[in-house]
C-alpha positions as CSV (number, residue, x, y, z in Angstrom):
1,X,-7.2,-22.5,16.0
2,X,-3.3,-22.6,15.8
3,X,-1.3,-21.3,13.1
4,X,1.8,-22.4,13.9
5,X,4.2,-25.3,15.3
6,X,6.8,-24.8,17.7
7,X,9.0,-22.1,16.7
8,X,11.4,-22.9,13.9
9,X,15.2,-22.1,13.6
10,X,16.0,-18.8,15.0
11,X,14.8,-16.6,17.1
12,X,10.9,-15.8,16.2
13,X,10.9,-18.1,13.0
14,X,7.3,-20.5,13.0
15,X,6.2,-23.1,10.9
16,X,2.5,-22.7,10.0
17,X,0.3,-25.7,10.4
18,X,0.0,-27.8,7.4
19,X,-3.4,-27.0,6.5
20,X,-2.5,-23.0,5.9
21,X,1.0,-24.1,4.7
22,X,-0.9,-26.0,1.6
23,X,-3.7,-23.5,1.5
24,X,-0.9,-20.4,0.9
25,X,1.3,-22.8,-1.8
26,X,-2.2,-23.3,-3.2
27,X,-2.7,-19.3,-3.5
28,X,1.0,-19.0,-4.3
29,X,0.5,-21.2,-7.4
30,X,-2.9,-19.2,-8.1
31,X,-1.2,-16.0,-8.5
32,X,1.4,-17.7,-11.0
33,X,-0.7,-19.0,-12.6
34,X,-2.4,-16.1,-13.0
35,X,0.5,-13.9,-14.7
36,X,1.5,-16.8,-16.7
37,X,-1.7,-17.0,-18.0
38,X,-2.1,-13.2,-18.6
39,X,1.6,-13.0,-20.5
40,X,0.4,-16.0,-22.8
41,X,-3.0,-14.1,-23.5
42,X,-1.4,-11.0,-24.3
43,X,-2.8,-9.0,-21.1
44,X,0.8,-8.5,-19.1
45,X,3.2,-6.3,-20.5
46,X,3.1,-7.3,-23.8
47,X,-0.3,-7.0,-26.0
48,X,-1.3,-10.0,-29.1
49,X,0.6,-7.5,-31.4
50,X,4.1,-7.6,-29.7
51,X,3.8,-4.3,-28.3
52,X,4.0,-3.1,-25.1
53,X,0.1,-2.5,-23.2
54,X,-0.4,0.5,-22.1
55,X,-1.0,0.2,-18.1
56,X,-0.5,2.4,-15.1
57,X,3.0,1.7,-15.2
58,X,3.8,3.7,-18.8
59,X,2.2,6.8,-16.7
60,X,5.8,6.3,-14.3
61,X,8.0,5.6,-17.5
62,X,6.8,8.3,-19.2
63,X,7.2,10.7,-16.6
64,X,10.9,9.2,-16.5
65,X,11.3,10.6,-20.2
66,X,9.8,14.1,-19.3
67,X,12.4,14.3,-16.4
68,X,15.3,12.6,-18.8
69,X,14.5,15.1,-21.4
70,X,14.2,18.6,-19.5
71,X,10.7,19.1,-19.1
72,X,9.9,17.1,-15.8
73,X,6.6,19.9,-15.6
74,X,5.1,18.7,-19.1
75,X,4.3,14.9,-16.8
76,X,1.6,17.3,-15.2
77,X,0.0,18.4,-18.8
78,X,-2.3,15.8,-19.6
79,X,-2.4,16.4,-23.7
80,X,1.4,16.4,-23.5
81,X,1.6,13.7,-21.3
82,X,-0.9,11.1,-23.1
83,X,1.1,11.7,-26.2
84,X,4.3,10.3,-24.3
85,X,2.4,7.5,-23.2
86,X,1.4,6.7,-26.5
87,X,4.4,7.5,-28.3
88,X,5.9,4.6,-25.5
89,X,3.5,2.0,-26.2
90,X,3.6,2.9,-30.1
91,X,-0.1,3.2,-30.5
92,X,-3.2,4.9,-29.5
93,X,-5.1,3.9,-26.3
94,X,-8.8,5.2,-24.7
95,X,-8.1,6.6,-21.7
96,X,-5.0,8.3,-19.7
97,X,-3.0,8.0,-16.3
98,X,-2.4,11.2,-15.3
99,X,0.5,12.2,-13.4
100,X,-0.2,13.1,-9.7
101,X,2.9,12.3,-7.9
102,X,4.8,14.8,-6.2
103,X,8.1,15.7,-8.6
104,X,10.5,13.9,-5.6
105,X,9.0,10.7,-7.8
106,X,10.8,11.7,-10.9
107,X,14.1,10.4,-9.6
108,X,12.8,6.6,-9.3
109,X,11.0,7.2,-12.8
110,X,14.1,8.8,-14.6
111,X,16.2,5.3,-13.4
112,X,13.4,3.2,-15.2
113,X,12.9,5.2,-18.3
114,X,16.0,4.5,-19.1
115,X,15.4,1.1,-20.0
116,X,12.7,0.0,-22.8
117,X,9.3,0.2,-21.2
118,X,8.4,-3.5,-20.8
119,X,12.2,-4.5,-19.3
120,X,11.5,-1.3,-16.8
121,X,8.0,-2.3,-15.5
122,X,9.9,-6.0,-15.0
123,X,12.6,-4.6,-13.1
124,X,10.2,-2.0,-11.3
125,X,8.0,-5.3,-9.8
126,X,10.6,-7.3,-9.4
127,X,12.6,-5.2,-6.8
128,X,9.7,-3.3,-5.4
129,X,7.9,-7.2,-5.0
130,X,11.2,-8.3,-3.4
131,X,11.2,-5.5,-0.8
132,X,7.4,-6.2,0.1
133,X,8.6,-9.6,0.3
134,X,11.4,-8.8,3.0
135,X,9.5,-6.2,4.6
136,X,6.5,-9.1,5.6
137,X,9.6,-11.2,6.0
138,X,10.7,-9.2,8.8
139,X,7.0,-10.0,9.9
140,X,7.1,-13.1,10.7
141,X,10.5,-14.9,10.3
142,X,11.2,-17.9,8.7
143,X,9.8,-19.4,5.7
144,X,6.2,-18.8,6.6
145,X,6.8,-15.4,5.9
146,X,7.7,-15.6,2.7
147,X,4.9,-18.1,1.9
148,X,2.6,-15.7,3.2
149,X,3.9,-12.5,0.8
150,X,3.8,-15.3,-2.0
151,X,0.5,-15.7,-1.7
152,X,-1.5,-12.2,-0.7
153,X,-4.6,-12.1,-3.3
154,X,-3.6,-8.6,-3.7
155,X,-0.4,-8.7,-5.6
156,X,-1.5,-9.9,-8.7
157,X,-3.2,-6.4,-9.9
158,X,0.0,-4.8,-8.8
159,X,2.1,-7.4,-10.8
160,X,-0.1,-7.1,-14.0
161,X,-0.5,-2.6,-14.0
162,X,3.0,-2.1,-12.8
163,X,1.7,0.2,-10.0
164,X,3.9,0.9,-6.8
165,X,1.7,-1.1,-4.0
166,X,4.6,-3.0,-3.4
167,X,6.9,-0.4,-3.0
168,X,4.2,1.3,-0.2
169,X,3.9,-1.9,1.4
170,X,7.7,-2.4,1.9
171,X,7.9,1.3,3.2
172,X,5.0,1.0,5.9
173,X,6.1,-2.9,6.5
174,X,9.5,-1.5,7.4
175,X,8.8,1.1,9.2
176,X,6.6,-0.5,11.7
177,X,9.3,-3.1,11.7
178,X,12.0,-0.4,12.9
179,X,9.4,1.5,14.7
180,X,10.4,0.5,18.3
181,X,14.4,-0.7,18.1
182,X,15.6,1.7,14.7
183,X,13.7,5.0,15.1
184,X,15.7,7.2,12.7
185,X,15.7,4.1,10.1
186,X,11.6,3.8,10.8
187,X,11.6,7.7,10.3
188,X,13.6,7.3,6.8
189,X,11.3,5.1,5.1
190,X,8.0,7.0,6.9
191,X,9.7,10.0,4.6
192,X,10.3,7.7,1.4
193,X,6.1,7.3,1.9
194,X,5.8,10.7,1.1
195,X,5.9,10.2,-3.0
196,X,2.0,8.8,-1.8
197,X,1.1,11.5,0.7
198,X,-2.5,10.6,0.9
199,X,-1.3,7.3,2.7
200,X,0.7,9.0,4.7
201,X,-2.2,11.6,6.6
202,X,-2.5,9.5,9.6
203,X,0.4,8.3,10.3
204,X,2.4,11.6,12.1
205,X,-0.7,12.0,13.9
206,X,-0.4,8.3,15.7
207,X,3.3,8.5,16.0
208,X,2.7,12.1,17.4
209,X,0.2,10.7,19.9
210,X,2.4,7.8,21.2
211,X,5.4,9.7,21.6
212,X,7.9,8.1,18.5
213,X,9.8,12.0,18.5
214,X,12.8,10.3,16.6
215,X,10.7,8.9,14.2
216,X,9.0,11.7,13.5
217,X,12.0,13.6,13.2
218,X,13.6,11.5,11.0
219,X,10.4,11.6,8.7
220,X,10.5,15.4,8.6
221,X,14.3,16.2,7.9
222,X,13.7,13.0,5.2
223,X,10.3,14.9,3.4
224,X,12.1,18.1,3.5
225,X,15.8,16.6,1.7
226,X,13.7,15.2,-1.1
227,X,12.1,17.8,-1.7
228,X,15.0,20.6,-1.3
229,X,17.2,17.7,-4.2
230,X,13.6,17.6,-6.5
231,X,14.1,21.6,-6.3
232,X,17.4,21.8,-7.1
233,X,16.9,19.1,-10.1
234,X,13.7,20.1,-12.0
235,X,13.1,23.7,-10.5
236,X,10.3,25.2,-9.0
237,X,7.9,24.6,-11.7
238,X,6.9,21.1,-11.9
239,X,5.9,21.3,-8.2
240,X,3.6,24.6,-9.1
241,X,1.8,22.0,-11.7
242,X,1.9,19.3,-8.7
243,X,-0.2,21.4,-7.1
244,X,-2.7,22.1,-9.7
245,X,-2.7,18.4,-10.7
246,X,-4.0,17.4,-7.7
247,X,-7.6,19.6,-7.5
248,X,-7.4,18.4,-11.4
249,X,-7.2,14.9,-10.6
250,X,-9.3,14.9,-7.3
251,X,-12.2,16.7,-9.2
252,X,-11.7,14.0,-12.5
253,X,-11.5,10.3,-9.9
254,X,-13.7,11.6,-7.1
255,X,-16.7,14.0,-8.7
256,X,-16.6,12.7,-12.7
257,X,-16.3,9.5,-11.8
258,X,-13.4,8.8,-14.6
259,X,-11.8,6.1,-12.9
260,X,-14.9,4.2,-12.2
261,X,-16.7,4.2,-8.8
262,X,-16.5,0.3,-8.8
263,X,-12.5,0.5,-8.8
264,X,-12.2,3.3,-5.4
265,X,-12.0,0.9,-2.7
266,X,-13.0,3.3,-0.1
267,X,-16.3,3.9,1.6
268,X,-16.7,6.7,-0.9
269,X,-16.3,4.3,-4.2
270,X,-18.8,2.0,-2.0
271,X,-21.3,4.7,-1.6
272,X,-21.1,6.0,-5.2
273,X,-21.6,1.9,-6.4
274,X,-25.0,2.1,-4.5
275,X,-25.9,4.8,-5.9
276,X,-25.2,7.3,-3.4
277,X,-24.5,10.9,-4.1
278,X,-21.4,13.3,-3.6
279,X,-22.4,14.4,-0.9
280,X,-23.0,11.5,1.1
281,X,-20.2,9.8,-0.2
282,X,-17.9,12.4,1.6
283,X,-19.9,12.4,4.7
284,X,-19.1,8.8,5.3
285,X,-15.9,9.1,4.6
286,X,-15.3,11.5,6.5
287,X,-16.5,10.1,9.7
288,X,-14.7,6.6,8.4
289,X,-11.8,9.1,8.6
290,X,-12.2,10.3,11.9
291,X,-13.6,7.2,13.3
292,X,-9.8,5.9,12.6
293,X,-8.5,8.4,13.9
294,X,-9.6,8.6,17.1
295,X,-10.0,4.8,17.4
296,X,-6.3,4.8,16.3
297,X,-5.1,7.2,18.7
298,X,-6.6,5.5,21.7
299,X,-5.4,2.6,20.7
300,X,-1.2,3.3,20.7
301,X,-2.1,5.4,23.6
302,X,-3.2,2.0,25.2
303,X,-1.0,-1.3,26.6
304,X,-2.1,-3.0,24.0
305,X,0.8,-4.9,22.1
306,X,2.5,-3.7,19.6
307,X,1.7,-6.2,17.1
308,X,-2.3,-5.3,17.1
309,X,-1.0,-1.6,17.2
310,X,1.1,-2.0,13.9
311,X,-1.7,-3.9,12.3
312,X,-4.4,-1.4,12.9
313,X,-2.1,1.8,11.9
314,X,-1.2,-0.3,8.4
315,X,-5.4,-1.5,7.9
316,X,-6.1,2.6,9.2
317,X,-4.6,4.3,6.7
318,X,-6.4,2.4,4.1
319,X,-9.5,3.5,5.6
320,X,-9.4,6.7,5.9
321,X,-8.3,8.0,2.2
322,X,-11.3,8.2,-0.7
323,X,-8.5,7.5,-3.2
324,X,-7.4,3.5,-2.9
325,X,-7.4,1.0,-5.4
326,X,-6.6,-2.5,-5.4
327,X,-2.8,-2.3,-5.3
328,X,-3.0,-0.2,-2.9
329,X,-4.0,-2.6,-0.8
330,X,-0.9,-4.5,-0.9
331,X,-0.3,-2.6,2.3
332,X,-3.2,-5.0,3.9
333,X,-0.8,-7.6,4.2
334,X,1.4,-5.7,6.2
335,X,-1.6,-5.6,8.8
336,X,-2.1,-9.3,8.3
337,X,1.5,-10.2,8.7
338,X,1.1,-8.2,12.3
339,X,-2.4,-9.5,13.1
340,X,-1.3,-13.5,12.2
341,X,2.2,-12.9,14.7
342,X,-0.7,-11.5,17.4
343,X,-2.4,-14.7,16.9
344,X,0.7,-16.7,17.4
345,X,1.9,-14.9,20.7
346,X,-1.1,-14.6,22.3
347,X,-3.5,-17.4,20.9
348,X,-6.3,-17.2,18.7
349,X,-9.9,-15.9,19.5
350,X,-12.5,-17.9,17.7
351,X,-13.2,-16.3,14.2
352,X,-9.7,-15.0,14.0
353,X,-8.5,-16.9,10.9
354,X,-12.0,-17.3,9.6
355,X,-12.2,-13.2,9.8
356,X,-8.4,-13.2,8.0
357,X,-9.7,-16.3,5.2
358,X,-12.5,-14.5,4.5
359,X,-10.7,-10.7,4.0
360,X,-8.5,-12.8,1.4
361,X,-11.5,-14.2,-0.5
362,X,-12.6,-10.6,-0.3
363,X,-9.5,-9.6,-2.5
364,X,-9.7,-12.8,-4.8
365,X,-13.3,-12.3,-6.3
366,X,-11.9,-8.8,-7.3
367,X,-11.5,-9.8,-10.9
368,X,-15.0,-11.9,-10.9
369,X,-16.7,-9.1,-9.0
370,X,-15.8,-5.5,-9.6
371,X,-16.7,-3.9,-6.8
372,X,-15.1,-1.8,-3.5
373,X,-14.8,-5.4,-2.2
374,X,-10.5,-4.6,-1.0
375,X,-12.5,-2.2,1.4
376,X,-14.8,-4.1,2.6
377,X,-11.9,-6.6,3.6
378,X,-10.1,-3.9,5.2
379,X,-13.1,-3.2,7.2
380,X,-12.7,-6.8,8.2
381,X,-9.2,-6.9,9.4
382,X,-10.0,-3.7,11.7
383,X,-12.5,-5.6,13.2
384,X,-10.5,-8.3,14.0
385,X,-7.6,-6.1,15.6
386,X,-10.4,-4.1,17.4
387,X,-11.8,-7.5,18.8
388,X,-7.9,-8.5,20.2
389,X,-7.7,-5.4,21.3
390,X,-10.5,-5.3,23.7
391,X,-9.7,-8.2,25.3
392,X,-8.1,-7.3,28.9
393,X,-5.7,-10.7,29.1
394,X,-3.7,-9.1,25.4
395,X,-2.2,-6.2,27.0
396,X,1.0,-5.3,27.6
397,X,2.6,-4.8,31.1
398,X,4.8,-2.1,30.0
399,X,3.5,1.9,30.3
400,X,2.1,3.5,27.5
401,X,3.7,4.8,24.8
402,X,3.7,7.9,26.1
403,X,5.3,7.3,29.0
404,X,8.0,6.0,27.2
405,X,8.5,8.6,24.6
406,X,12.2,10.2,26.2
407,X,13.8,6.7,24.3
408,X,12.1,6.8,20.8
């Protein structure tokens, strides 16, 4: 099945056919719909009362106060923390959103808390949407690209919470974008990642295994700066109660249950939904985990093109974290985006855009069916890239990566 005409304008740009072209304006016009409908309804931003709901995003605004106010370390205290949240929304709400990010975060969240909450969360999505949008963009050129961004399933839970999917998207889009002809740019934005570091486990370990030294480099001496400027700004305490946040928060999503089991989109969440105990919830993850790993490895040890490369690595490191949620998997589009210019290159295997259709419908029913149904569709997409990448006629002619590793 074709996806695409004869390259558009400039070098690299396609037209899709006009089937997926309606079928994207189609979910474009969905996901507007969507928001518009959730705005009027008083479930985005701003609640029936006229005052701000209380979403993921006034965990990142309050946390912006903490910082703006001295006390960057009270973001990891829970009691003092849910009484800045409510203090911001100007009422009382069940629940919290604890603050797990490392304190290098505090610098985006101090620019946003200085605006009123709901103007902040519209400038946070708007720019972080905007460089998700570019990132895909740099994709797959040309309008197509854009259409494509516009209409992921996926963005409308990170539009409506205020979460930072896009922002993760946009880093891992760009990096694997810069991977091969930037390094030290790639390496840059693989060392923004680290404000999410449990999306960030598997990637030094591919990079490591086909050779990108620059990159790496560049992602080290990146970590490192932000860290060494969070010290100097907020001292050594907040990242002390970083620390202790994390076993707090791990012990709170993963054991309790707290976030609900239905809303993990990860083979543990899936096991836990059956029914499944602890126990066996980490044992398949675990070998989920190293399954990617290895399968990962072998493959950008491989000729296989760089395009299924990128897509697996962006679909892998969804996999092989316990802690995902929906927004998180904003990043799936980024494998997508790779997988669809694969398809256009190299021609389309049969079940290729049936396999991509049906991980989008995955994502869809999210809201109708609450269930770990984001990993499930990532599942989907690395079977697709596994499939392409079996196939002896889509290999590359050039060495393996390794071979190649004195230029990156």
């Amino acid at each position: 099945m074709a996806i695409a005409t004869a390259p558009a304008t400039g070098a690299g740009d396609f037209r899709l056919t006009r089937p997926l072209e309606l079928t994207c304006f189609a979910l474009c016009v969905a996901n507007v719909a969507w928001l518009a409908a959730s705005l009027l309804s008083g479930t985005w931003l701003i609640g029936p009362d006229g005052l701000p709901l209380a979403t993921d995003f006034v965990n990142v605004w309050a946390g912006g106060r903490h910082a703006l106010e001295g006390a960057p370390a009270a973001a990891y205290d829970a009691a003092l923390h849910k009484a800045a949240q409510v203090a911001a929304v100007g009422r009382p709400f069940n629940g919290e959103y604890p603050w797990v990010y490392p304190p290098t975060f505090f610098f985006a969240a101090m620019v946003l808390a200085m605006l009123p909450i709901v103007a902040a969360q519209v400038v946070w999505v708007s720019v972080t949407f905007a460089a998700y949008v570019a990132a895909i963009h740099g994709i797959i050129r040309g309008r197509a690209g854009i259409l494509l961004a516009c209409a992921f399933p996926g963005i409308v839970a990170n539009f409506v919470v205020g979460q930072n999917g896009f922002l993760t998207a946009a880093l891992v889009g760009g990096m694997l974008v810069f991977l091969e002809r930037r390094p030290l740019l790639a390496g840059v934005l693989l060392g923004l990642l680290s404000f999410k570091p449990h999306l960030g486990v598997l990637i030094p370990l591919v990079l490591l295994v086909g050779g990108y030294w620059r990159v790496i480099a560049a992602a080290a001496v990146t970590t490192v700066l932000l860290a060494a400027a969070a010290w100097l700004a907020f001292g050594g305490a907040p990242w002390e109660a970083f620390v202790h946040a994390l076993s707090t928060a791990s012990q709170a999503t993963l054991s309790e249950g707290l976030a609900d089991w239905a809303r993990l989109q990860s083979m543990f969440g899936l096991v836990r939904v059956l029914g499944g105990g602890e126990t066996l919830a980490w044992t398949l993850q675990l070998l989920v985990a190293g399954g990617t790993a290895i399968l990962l490895c072998v493959l950008w040890r491989s000729r296989v093109r760089f395009d299924l490369k990128a897509a697996g690595l962006a679909t892998g490191i969804l996999l092989v974290t316990p802690y995902i949620f929906l927004y998180d998997l904003v990043v799936l589009a980024v494998a997508m985006a790779f997988l669809l210019r694969d398809i256009q290159s190299a021609g389309a295997r049969p079940g290729d855009m049936l396999g991509l259709a049906g991980a989008a419908a995955l994502m869809l029913v999210f809201p109708l069916v609450v269930a770990p149904v984001g990993f499930l569709a990532a599942v989907v997409i690395a079977v697709l890239v596994a499939r392409r990448a079996a196939v002896p006629g889509l290999s590359e002619t050039a060495p393996v990566a390794g071979a190649a590793a004195s230029t990156r």
